[in-house]
Structures are given as C-alpha cells and as structure tokens.
C-alpha positions in Angstrom: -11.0 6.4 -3.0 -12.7 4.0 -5.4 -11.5 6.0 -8.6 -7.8 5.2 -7.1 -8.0 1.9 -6.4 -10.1 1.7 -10.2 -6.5 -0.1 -11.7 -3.7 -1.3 -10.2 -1.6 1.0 -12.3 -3.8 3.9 -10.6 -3.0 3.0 -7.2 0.7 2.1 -7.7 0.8 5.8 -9.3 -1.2 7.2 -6.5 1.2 5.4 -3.4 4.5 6.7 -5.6 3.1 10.3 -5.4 2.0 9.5 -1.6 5.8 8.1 -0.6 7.3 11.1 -2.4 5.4 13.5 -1.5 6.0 12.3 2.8 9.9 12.2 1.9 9.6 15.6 0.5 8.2 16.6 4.2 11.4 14.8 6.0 9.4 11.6 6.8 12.2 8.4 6.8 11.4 5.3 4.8 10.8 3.4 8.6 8.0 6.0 9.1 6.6 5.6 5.5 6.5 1.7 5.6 4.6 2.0 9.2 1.8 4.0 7.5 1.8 2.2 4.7 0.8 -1.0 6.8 -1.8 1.3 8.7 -3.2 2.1 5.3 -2.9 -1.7 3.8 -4.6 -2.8 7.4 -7.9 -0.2 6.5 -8.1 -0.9 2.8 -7.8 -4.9 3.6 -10.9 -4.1 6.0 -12.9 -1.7 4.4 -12.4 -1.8 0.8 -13.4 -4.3 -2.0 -10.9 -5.2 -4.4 -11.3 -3.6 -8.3 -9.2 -5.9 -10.1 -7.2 -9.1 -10.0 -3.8 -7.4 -8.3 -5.7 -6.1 -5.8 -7.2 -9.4 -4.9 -4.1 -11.2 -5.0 -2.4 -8.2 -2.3 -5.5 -8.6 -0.4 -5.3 -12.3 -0.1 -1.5 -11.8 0.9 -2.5 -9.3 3.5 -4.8 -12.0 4.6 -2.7 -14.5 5.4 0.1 -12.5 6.8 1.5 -11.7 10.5 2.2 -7.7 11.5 5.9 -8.3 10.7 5.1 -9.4 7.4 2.7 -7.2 6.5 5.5 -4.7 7.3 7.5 -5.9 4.6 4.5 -6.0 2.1 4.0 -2.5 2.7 8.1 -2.0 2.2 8.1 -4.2 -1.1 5.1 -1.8 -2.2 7.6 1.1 -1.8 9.9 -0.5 -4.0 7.6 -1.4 -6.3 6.1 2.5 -6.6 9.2 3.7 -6.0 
C-alpha cells in the first residue's frame, strides 16, 4: 500500500479505479461511501501520511464524528470521480 499512498495524485487515481471498478460489479454509491469510511477509518489508524494532502485528510478524519466522516468519504468520491 505505501507505493499508493506515495502522492496524493496516486491515491486519488487508485480510489477512482476502486469506485469504478465496485460500480462495475452493481455496488450503489451508499455501499461504496460505507467502505470508503471503513477504509479512511484503517488508513487513519494504521498508516502514516506521505505527503501534505494526506496530512491535512488525516487531520480532518481526526477531528470528525462517523456521520461526517461519511461525507468525507462521499466528497472523496466526487473528488476521484
């Protein structure tokens, strides 16, 4: 995972190809942003940050409830999507 996360432009690339690839497979956008908060939970946990954006989505992740993780997760979507 540490060659993904190696830019920011890396990851957004890898989570586009992740979203599309589990709409392709029938999952709804509901479904998606769920996992997507699972994964942003883990990484926020587990992984150190590689650069600046990532620190910044970290310290957001940080600070935020379960409902507004949510919507990070859902605005990261958009962002890759």
């Amino acid at each position: 995972m540490a060659s993904v996360l190696s830019t920011y432009d890396t990851w957004k690339q890898f989570l586009g190809e992740r979203v599309k690839n589990a709409r392709s497979v029938g999952m709804n956008d509901s479904t998606i942003q769920t996992l997507a908060k699972e994964i942003g939970d883990f990484l926020m946990e587990k992984v150190d940050p590689k650069n600046d954006e990532e620190r910044v989505l970290k310290e957001l992740w940080a600070v935020s409830d379960d409902s507004e993780r949510k919507v990070l997760a859902g605005i990261m979507m958009k962002l890759v999507d």
